[in-house]
mmCIF file of the N, C-alpha and C atoms, coordinates in Angstrom:
data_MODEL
# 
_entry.id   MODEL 
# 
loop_
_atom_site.group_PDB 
_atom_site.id 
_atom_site.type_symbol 
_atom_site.label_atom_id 
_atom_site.label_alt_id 
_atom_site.label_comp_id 
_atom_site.label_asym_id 
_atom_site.label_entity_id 
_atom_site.label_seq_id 
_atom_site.pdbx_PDB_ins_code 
_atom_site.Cartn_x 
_atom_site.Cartn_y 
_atom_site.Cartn_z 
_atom_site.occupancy 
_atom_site.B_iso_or_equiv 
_atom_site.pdbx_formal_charge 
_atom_site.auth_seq_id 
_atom_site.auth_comp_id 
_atom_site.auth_asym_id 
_atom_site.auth_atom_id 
_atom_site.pdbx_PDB_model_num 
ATOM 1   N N  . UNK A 1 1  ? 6.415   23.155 -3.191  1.00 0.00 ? 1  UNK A N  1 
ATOM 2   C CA . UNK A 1 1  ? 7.558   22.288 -3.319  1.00 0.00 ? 1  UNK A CA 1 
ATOM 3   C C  . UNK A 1 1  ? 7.103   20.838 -3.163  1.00 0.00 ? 1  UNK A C  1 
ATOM 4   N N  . UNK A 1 2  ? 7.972   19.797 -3.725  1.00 0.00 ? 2  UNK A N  1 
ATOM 5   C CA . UNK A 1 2  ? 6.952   18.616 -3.787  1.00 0.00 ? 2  UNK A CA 1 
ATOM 6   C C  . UNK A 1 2  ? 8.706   17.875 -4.123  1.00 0.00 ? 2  UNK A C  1 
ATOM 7   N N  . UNK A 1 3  ? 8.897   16.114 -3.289  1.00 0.00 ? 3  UNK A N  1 
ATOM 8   C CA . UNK A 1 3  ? 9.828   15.528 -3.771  1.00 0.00 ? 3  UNK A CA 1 
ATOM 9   C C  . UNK A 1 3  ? 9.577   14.525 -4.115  1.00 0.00 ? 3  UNK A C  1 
ATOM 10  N N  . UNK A 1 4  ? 10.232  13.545 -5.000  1.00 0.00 ? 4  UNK A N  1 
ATOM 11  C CA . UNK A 1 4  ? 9.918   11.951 -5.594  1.00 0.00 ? 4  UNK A CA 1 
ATOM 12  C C  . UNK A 1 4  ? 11.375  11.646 -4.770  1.00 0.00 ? 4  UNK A C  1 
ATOM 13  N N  . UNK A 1 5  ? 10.563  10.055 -4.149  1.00 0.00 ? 5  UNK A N  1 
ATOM 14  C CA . UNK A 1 5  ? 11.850  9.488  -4.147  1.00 0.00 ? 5  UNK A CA 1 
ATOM 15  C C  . UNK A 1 5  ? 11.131  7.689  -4.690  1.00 0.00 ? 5  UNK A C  1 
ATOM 16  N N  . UNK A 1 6  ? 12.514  6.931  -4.572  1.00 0.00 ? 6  UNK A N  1 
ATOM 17  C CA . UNK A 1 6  ? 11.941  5.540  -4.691  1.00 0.00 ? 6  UNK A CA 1 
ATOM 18  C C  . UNK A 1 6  ? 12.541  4.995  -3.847  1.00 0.00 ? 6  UNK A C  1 
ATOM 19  N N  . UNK A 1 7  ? 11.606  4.173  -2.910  1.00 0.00 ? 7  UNK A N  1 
ATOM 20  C CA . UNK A 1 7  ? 11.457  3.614  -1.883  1.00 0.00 ? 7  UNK A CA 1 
ATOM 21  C C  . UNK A 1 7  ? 10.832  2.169  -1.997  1.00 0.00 ? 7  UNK A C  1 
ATOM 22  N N  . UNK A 1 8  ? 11.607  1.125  -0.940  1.00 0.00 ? 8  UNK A N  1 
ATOM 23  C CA . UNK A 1 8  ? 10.310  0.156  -0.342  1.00 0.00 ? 8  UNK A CA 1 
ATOM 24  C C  . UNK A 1 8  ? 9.015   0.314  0.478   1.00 0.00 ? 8  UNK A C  1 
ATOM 25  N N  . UNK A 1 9  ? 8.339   -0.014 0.263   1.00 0.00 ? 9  UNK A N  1 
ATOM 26  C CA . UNK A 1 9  ? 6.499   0.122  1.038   1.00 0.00 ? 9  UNK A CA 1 
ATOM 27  C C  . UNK A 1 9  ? 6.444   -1.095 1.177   1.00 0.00 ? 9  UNK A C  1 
ATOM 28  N N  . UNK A 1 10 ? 6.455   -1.153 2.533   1.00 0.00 ? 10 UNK A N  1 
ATOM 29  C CA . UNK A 1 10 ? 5.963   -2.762 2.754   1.00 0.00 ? 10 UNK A CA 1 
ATOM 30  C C  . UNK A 1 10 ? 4.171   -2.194 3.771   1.00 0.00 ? 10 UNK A C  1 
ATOM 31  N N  . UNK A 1 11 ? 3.186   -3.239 2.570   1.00 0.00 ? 11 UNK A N  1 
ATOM 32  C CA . UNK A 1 11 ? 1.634   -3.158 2.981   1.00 0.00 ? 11 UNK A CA 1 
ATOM 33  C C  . UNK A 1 11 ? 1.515   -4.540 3.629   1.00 0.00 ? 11 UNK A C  1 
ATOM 34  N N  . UNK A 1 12 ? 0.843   -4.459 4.870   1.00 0.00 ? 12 UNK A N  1 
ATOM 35  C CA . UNK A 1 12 ? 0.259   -6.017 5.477   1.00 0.00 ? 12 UNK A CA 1 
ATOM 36  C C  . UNK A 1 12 ? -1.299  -5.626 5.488   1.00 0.00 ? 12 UNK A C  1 
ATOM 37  N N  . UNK A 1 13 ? -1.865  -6.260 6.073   1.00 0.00 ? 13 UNK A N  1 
ATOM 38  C CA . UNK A 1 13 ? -3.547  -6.594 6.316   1.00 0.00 ? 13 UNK A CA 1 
ATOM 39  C C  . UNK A 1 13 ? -3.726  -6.935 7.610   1.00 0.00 ? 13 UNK A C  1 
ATOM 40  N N  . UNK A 1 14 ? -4.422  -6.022 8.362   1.00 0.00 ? 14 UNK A N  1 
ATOM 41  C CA . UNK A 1 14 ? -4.272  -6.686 10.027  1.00 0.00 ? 14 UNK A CA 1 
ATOM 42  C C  . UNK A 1 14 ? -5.547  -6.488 9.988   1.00 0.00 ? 14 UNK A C  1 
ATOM 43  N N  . UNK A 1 15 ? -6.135  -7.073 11.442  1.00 0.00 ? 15 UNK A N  1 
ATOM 44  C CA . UNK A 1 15 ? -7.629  -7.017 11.800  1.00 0.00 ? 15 UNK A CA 1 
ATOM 45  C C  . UNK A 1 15 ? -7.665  -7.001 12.979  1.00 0.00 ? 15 UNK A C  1 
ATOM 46  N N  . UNK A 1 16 ? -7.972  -5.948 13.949  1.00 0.00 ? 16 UNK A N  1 
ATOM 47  C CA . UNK A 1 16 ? -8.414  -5.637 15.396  1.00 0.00 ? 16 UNK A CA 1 
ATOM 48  C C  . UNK A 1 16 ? -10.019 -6.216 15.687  1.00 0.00 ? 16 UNK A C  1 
ATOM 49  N N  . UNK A 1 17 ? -10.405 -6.727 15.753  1.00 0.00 ? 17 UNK A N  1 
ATOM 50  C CA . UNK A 1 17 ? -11.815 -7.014 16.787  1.00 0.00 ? 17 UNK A CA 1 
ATOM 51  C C  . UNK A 1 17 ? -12.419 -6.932 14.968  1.00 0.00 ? 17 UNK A C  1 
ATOM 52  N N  . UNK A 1 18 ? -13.288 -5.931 14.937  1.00 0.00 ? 18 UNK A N  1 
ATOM 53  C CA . UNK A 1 18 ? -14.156 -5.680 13.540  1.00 0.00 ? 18 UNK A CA 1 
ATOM 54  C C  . UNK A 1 18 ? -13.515 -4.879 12.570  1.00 0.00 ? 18 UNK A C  1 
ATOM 55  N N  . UNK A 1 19 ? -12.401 -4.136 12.997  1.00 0.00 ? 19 UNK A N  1 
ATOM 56  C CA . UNK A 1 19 ? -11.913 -3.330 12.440  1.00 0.00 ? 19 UNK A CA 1 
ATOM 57  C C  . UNK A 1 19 ? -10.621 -3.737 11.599  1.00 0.00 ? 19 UNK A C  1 
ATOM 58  N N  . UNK A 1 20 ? -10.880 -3.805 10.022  1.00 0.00 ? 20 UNK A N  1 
ATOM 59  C CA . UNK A 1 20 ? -9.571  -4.154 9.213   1.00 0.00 ? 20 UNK A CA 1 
ATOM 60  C C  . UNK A 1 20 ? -9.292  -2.457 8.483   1.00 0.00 ? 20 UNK A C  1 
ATOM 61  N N  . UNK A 1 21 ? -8.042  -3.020 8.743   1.00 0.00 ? 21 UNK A N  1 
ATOM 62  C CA . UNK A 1 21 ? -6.913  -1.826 8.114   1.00 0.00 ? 21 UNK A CA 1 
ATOM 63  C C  . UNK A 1 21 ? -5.617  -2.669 7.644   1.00 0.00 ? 21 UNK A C  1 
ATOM 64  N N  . UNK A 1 22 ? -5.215  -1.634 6.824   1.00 0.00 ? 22 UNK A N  1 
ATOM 65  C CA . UNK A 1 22 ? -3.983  -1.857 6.028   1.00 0.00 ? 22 UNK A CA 1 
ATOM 66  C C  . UNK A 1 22 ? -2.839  -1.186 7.047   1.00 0.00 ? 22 UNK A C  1 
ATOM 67  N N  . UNK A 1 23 ? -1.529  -1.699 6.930   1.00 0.00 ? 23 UNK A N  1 
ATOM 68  C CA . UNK A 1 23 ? -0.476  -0.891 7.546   1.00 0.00 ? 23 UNK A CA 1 
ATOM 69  C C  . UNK A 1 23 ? 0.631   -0.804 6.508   1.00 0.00 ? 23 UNK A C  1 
ATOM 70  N N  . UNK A 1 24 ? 0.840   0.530  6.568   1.00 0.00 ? 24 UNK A N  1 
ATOM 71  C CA . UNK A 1 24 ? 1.955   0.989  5.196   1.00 0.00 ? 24 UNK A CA 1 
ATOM 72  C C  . UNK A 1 24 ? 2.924   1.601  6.519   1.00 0.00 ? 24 UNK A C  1 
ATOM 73  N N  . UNK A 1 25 ? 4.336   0.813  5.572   1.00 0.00 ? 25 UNK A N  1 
ATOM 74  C CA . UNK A 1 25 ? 5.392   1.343  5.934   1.00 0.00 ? 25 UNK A CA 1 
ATOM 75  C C  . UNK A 1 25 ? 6.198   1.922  5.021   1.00 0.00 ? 25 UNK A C  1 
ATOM 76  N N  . UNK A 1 26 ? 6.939   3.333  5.056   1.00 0.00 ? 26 UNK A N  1 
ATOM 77  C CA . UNK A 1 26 ? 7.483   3.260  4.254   1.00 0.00 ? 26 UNK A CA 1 
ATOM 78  C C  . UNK A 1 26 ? 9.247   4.084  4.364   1.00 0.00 ? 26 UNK A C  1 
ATOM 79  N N  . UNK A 1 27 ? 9.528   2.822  3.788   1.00 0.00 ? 27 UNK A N  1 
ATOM 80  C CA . UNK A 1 27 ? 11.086  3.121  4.449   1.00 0.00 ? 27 UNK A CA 1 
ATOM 81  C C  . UNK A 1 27 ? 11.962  3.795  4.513   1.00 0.00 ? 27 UNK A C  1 
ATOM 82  N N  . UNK A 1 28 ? 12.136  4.750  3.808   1.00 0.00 ? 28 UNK A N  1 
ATOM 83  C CA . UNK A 1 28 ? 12.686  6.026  3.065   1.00 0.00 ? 28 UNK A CA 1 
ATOM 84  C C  . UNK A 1 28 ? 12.225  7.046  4.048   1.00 0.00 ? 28 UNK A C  1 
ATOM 85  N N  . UNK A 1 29 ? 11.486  6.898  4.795   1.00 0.00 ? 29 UNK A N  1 
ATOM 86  C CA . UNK A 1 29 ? 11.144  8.194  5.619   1.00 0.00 ? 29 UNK A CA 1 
ATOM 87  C C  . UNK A 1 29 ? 10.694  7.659  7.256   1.00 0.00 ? 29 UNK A C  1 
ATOM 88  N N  . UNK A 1 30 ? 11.186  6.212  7.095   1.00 0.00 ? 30 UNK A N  1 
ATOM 89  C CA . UNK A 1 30 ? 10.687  5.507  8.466   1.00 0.00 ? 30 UNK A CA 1 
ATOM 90  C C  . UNK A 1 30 ? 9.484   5.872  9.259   1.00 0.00 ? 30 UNK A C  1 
ATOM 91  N N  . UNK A 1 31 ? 8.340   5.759  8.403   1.00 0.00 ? 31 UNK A N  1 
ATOM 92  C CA . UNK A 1 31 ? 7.399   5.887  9.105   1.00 0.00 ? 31 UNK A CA 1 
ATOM 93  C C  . UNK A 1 31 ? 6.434   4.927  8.559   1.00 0.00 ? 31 UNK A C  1 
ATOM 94  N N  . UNK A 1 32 ? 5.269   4.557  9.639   1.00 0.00 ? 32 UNK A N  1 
ATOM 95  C CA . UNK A 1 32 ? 4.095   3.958  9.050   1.00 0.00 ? 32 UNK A CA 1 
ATOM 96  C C  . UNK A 1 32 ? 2.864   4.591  9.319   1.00 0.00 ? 32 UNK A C  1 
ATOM 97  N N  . UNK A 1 33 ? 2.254   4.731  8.621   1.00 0.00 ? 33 UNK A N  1 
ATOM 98  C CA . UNK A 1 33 ? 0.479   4.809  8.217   1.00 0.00 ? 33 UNK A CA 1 
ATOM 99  C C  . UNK A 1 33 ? -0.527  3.198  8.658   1.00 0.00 ? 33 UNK A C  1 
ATOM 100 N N  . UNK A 1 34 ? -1.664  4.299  9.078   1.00 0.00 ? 34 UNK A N  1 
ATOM 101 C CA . UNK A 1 34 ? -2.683  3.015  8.795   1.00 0.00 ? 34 UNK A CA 1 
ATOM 102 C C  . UNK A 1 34 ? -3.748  3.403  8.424   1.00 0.00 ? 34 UNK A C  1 
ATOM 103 N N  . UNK A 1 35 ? -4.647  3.010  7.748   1.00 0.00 ? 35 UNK A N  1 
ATOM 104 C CA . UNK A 1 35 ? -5.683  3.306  6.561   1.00 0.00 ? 35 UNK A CA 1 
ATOM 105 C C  . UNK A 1 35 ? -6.577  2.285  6.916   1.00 0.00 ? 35 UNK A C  1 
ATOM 106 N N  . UNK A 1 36 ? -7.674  2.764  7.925   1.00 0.00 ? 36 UNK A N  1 
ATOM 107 C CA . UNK A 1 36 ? -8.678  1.859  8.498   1.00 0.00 ? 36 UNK A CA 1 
ATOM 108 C C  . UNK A 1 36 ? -9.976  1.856  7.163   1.00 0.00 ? 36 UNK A C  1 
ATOM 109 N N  . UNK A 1 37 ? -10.225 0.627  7.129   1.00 0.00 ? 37 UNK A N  1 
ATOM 110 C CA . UNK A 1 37 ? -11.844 0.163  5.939   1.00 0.00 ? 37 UNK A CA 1 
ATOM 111 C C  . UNK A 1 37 ? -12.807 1.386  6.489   1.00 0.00 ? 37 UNK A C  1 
ATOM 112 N N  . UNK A 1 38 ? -13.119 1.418  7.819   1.00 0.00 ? 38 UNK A N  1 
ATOM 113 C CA . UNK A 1 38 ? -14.238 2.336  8.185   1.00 0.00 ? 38 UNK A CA 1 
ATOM 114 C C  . UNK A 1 38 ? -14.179 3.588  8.165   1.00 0.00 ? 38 UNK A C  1 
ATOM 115 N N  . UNK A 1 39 ? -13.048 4.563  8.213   1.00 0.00 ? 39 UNK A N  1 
ATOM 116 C CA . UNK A 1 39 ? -12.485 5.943  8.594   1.00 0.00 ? 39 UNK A CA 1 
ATOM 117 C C  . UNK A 1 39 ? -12.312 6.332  7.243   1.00 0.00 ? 39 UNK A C  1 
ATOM 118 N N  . UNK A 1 40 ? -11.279 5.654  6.001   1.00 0.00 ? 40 UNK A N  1 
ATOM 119 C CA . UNK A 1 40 ? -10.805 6.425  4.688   1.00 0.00 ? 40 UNK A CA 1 
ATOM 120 C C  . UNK A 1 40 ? -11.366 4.848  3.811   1.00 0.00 ? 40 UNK A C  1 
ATOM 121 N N  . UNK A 1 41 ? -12.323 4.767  3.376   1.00 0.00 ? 41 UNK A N  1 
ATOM 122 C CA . UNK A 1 41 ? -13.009 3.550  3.093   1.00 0.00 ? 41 UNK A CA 1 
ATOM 123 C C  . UNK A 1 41 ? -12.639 3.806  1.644   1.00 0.00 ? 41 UNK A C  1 
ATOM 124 N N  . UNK A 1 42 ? -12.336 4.454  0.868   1.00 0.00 ? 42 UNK A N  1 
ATOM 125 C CA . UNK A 1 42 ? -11.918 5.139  -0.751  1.00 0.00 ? 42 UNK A CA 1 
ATOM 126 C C  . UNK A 1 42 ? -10.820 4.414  -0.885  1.00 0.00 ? 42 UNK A C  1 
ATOM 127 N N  . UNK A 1 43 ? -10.013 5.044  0.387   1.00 0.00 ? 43 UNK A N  1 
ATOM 128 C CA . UNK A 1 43 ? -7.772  4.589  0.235   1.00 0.00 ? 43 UNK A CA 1 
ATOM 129 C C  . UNK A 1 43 ? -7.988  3.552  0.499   1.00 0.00 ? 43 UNK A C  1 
ATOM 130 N N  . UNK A 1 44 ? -9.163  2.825  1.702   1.00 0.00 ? 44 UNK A N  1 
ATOM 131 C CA . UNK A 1 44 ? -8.777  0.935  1.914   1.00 0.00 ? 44 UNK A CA 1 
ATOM 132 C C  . UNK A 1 44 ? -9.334  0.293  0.835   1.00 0.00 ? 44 UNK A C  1 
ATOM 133 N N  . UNK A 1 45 ? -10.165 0.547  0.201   1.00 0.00 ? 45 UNK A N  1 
ATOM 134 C CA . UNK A 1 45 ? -10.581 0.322  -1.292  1.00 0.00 ? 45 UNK A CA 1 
ATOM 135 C C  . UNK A 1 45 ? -9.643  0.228  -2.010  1.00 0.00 ? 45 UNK A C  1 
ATOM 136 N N  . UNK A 1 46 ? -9.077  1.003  -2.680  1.00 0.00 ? 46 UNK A N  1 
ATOM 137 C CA . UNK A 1 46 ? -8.144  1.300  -3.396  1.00 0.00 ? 46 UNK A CA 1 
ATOM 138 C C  . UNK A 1 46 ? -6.465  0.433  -3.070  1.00 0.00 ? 46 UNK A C  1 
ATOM 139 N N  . UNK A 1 47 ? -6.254  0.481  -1.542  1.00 0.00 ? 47 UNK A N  1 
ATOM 140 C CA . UNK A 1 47 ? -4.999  -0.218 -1.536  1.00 0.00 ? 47 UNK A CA 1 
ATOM 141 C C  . UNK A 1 47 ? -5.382  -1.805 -1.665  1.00 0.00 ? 47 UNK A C  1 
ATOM 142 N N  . UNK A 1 48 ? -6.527  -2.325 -1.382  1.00 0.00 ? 48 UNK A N  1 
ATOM 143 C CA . UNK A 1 48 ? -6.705  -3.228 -0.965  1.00 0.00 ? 48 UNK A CA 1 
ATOM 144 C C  . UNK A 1 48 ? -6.940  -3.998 -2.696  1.00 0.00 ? 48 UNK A C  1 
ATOM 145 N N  . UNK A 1 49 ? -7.429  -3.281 -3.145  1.00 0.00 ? 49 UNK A N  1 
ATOM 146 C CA . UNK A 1 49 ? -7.186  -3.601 -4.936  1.00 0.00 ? 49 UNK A CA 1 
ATOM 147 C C  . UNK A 1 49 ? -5.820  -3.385 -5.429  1.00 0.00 ? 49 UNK A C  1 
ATOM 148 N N  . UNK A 1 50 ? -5.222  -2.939 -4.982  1.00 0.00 ? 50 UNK A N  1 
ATOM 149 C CA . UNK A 1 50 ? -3.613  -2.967 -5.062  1.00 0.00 ? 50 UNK A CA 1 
ATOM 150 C C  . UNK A 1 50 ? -2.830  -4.886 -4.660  1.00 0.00 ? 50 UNK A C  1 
ATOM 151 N N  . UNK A 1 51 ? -3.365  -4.832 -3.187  1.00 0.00 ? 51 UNK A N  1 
ATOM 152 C CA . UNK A 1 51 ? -2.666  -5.895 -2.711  1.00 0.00 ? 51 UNK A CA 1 
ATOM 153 C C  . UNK A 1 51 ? -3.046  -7.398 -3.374  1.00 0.00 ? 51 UNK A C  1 
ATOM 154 N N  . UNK A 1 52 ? -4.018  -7.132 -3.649  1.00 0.00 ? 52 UNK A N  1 
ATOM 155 C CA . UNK A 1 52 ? -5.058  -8.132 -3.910  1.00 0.00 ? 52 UNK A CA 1 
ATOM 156 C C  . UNK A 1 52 ? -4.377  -8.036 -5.283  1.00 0.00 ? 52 UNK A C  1 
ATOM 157 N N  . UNK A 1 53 ? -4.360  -8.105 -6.134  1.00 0.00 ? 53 UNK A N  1 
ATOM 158 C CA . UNK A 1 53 ? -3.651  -7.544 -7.445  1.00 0.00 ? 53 UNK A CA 1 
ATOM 159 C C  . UNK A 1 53 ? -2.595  -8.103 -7.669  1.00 0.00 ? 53 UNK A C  1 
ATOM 160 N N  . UNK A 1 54 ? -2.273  -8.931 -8.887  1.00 0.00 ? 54 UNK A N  1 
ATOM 161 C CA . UNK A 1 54 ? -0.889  -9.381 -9.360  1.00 0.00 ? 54 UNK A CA 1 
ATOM 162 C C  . UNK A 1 54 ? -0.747  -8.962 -11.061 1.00 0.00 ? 54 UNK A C  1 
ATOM 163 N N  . UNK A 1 55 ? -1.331  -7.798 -11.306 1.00 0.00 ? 55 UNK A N  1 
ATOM 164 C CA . UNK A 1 55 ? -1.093  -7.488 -12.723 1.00 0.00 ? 55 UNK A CA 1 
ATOM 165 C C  . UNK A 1 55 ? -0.034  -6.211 -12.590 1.00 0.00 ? 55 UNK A C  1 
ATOM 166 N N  . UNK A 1 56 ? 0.979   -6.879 -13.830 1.00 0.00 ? 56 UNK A N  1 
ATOM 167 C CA . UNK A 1 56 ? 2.193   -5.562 -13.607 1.00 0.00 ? 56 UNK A CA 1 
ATOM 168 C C  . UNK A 1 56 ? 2.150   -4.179 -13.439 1.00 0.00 ? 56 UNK A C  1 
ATOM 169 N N  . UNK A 1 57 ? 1.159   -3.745 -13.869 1.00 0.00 ? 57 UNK A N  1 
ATOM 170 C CA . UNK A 1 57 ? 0.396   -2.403 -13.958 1.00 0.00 ? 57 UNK A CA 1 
ATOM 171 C C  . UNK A 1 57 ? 0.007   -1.822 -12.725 1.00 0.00 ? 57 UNK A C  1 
ATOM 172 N N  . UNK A 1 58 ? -0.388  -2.150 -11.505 1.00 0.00 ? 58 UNK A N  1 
ATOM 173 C CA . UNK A 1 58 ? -0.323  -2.532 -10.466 1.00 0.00 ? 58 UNK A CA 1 
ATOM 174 C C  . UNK A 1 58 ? 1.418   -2.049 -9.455  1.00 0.00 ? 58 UNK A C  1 
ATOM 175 N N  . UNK A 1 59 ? 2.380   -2.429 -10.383 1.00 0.00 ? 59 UNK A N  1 
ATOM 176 C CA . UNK A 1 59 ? 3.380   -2.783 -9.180  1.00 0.00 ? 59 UNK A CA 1 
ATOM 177 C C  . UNK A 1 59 ? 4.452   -3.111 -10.099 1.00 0.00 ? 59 UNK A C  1 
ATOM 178 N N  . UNK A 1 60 ? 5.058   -1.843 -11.146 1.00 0.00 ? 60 UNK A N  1 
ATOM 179 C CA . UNK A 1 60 ? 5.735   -2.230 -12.211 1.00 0.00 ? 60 UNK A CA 1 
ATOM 180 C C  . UNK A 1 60 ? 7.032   -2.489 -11.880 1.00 0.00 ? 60 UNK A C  1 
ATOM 181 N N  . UNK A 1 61 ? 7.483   -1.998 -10.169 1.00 0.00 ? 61 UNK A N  1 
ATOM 182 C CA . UNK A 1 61 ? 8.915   -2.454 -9.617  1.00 0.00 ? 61 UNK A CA 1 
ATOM 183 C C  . UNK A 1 61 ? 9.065   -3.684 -9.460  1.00 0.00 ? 61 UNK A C  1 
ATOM 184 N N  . UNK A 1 62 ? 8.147   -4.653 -9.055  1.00 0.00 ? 62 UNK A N  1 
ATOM 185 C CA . UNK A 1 62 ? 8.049   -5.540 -8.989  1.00 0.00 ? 62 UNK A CA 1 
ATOM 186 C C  . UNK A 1 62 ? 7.664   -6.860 -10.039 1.00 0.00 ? 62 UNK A C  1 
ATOM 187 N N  . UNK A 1 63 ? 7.261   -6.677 -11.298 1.00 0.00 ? 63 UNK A N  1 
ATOM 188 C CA . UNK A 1 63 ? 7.302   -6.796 -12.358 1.00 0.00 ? 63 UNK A CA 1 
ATOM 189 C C  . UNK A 1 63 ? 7.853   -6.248 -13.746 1.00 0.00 ? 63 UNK A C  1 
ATOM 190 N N  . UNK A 1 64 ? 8.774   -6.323 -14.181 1.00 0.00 ? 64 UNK A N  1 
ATOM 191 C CA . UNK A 1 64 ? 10.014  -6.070 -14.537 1.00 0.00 ? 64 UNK A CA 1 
ATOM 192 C C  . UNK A 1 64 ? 9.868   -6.926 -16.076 1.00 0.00 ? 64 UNK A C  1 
ATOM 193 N N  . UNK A 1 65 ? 9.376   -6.439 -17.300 1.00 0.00 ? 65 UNK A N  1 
ATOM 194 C CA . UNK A 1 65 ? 9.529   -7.182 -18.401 1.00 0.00 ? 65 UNK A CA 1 
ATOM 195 C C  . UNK A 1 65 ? 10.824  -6.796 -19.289 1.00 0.00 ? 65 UNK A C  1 
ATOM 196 N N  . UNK A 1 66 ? 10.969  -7.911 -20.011 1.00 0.00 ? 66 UNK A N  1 
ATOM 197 C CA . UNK A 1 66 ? 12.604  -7.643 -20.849 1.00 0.00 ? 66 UNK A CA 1 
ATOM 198 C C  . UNK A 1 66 ? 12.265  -7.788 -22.108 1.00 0.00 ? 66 UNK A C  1 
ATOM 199 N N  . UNK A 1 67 ? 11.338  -7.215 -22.432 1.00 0.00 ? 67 UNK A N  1 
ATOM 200 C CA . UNK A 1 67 ? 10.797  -7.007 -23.519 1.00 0.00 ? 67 UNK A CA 1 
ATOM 201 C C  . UNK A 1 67 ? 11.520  -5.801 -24.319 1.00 0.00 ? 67 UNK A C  1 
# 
């Protein structure tokens, strides 16, 4: 069994001592995640090319063409 929903995700960028991680919240299910660079180094890769990122493709809720 598997569900879709659509939700806000709010991602920040924090940094403890040496240690950077991402913090995902996501609101629809009130919870947050954190996805440390050193522990899941693939997903902080990956989100971190997300955040870093302003091409619509990327984040098509948030880019919206009326084309």
């Amino acid at each position: 069994m598997s569900k879709r929903t659509v939700s806000e995700i709010k991602v920040w960028h924090s940094k403890k001592g040496e240690n950077n991680c991402f913090n995902i919240h996501i609101n629809a299910l009130g919870v947050m995640l954190t996805v440390h660079e050193k522990k899941q180094h693939k997903s902080y890769a990956r989100i971190k090319e997300w955040y870093e990122s302003d091409k619509p493709e990327f984040n098509p809720i948030l880019f919206i063409s009326e084309d």
